[in-house]
C-alpha positions, 0 to 999 in steps of 0.5 A, spaced: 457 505 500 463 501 498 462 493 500 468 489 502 468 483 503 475 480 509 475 473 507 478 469 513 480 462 511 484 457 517 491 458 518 489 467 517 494 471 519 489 476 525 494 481 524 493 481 516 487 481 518 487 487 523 489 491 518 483 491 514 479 492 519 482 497 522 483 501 516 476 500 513 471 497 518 474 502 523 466 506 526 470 512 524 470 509 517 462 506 516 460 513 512 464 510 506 466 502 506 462 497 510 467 490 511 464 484 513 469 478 515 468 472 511 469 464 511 468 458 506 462 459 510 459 463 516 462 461 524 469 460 527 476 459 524 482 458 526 487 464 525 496 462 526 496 465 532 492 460 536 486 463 537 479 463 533 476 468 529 469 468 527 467 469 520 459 473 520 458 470 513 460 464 508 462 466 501 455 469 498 458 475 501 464 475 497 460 475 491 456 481 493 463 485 495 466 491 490 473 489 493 475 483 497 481 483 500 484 476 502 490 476 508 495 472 509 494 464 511 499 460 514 499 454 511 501 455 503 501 448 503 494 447 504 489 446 498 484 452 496 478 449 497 474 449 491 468 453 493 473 459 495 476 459 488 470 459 485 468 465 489 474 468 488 474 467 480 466 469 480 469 477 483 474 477 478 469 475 472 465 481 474 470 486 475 471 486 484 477 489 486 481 484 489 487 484 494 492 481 497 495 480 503 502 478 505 500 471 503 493 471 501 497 472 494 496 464 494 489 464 494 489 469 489 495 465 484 490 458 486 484 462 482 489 464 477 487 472 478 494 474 478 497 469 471 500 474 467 500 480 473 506 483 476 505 482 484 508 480 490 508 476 497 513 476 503 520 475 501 520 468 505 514 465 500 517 468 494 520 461 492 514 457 493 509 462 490 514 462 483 515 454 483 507 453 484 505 459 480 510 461 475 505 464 470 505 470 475 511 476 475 512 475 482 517 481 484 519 480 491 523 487 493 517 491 493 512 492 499 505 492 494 503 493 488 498 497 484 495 493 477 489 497 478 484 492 480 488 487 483 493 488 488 498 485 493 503 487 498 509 484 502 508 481 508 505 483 515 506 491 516 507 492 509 499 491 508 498 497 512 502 501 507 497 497 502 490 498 505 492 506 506 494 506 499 487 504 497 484 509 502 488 514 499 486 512 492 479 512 493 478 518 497 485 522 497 491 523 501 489 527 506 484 522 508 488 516 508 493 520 513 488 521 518 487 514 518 494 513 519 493 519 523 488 514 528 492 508 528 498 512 529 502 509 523 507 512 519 502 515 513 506 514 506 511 509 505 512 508 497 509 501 494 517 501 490 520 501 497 525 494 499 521 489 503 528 489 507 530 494 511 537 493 513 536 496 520 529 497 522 530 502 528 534 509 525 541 510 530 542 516 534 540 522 533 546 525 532 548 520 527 542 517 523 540 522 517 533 524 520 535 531 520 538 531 514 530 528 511 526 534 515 532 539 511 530 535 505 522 536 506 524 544 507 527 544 500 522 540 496 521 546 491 529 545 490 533 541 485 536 537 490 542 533 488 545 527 493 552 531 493 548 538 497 545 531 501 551 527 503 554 534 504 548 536 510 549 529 513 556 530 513 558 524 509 561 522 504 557 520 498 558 512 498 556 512 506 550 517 505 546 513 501 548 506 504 546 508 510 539 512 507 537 505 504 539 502 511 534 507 514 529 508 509 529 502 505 529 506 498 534 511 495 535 519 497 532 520 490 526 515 490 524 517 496 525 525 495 521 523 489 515 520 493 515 526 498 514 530 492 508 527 490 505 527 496 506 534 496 503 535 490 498 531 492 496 535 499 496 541 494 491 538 489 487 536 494 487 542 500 489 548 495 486 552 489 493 553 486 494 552 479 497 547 477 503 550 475 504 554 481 503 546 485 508 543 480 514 548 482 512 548 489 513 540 490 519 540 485 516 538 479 518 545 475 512 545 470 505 542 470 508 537 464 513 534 469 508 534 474 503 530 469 507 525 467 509 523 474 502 524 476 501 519 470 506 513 472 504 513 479 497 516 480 493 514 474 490 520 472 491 527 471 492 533 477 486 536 474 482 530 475 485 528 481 483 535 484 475 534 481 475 528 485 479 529 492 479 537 494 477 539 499 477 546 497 472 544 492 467 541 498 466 546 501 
């Protein structure tokens, strides 16, 4: 049983910490993660929203827990109590995984986990978390980052993007997409996608690139260039790929790029196909290419990975 510990402080953000609890404290959940709400000590604490919420333990919950997830505080302004810090450097010390949400970055900053450590926040607290932090390698254009054993999201919904990319990492992606499933939310969005969608709600059918995405999920097997695509759409290269990234926030090739990682993903984990026949049949052509992506963005190896999450294999 994997113990996490949400530590709410006055000012938290209740959807950040939401997230949270619905992907990990969920009853559908229990069999694997058991969350525990919190505070600098156990008893209400007020949230940005107007309403109280009630922290079940102080911080001797903190440092039992093998992850703590800190969501975002409204007042960044406000001091981090000492005893917070100290518990927080405490879980660093020992080796917890720690994450941020949105601002809960601050935190983070004030017991100095993140110096020298690439992470992020909202878009809107960027200038205030470098200023009061800038030993920190803040990149402001991402939804989350994944250093390991410490990680940081955007702001708001961009902690679900986070929490179910700890999912995945823990027990698979099949696994985090029915969560996703259950909470009824996209179940794959790439932590290297902009904080800043140009226009959140796609246009029309008939004129936004939906269907032209679905082509491309048919066709993952092929080398695709943004020329065939722009050509699907029925627009010129320049309109296609500004109004992708206004749909999507990313590009067409990142965001093909990560299809087909989820796709390899999905085979590794649902199939017993070589590995060379799932590199070809996400798009990566041979296991080598297969392997260095699989490097880069899921730290492991297809085989190791397959060891840990196939379904196949538990059966």
């Amino acid at each position: 049983m994997h113990r996490i510990a949400v530590l709410a402080l006055d000012s938290v953000v209740a959807f950040d910490l939401g997230i949270a609890a619905q992907v990990f404290g969920h009853p559908d959940e229990r069999g694997r993660y058991a969350l525990t709400v919190c505070g600098e000590r156990a008893g209400p604490v007020q949230t940005s929203t107007g309403f109280a919420v009630v922290a079940t333990h102080g911080l001797q919950t903190v440092r039992r827990a093998d992850t703590v997830i800190v969501p975002g505080i409204q007042d960044t302004a406000a001091p981090i109590p000492e005893a917070v810090v100290a518990a927080v450097r405490a879980a660093d010390r020992r080796g917890a995984r720690l994450i941020s949400i949105c601002t809960g970055a601050f935190v983070l900053a004030a017991a100095g986990v993140l110096d020298g450590r690439r992470a992020t926040t909202h878009w809107r607290d960027v200038a205030e978390l470098r200023a009061r932090y800038p030993a920190i390698e803040l990149d402001p254009g991402v939804l989350y980052i994944d250093d390991g054993r410490v990680l940081t999201s955007a702001g708001v919904a961009a902690g679900i993007d986070l929490c179910l990319h700890v999912a995945a990492r823990d027990h698979g992606a099949a696994y985090a997409t029915a969560i996703a499933r259950r909470m009824v939310v996209a179940p794959h969005r790439s932590g290297g996608q902009a904080q800043f969608v140009e226009r959140a709600v796609p246009p029309p059918s008939d004129e936004g690139l939906g269907a032209t995405r679905a082509w491309m999920l048919e066709r993952l097997e092929a080398p695709l260039t943004v020329t065939e695509m722009a050509r699907h759409a029925m627009r010129s290269e320049r309109s296609f790929m500004r109004h992708f990234r206004a749909e999507t926030g990313t590009t067409p090739l990142r965001w093909l790029h990560e299809q087909r990682l989820l796709q390899a993903r999905r085979l590794l984990e649902q199939s017993d196909l070589p590995v060379e026949v799932v590199a070809a049949r996400s798009g990566f052509g041979t296991a080598t290419t297969l392997r260095e992506h699989f490097a880069r963005a899921v730290r492991t190896t297809p085989t190791a990975y397959r060891r840990s999450f196939s379904a196949v294999a538990a059966r």
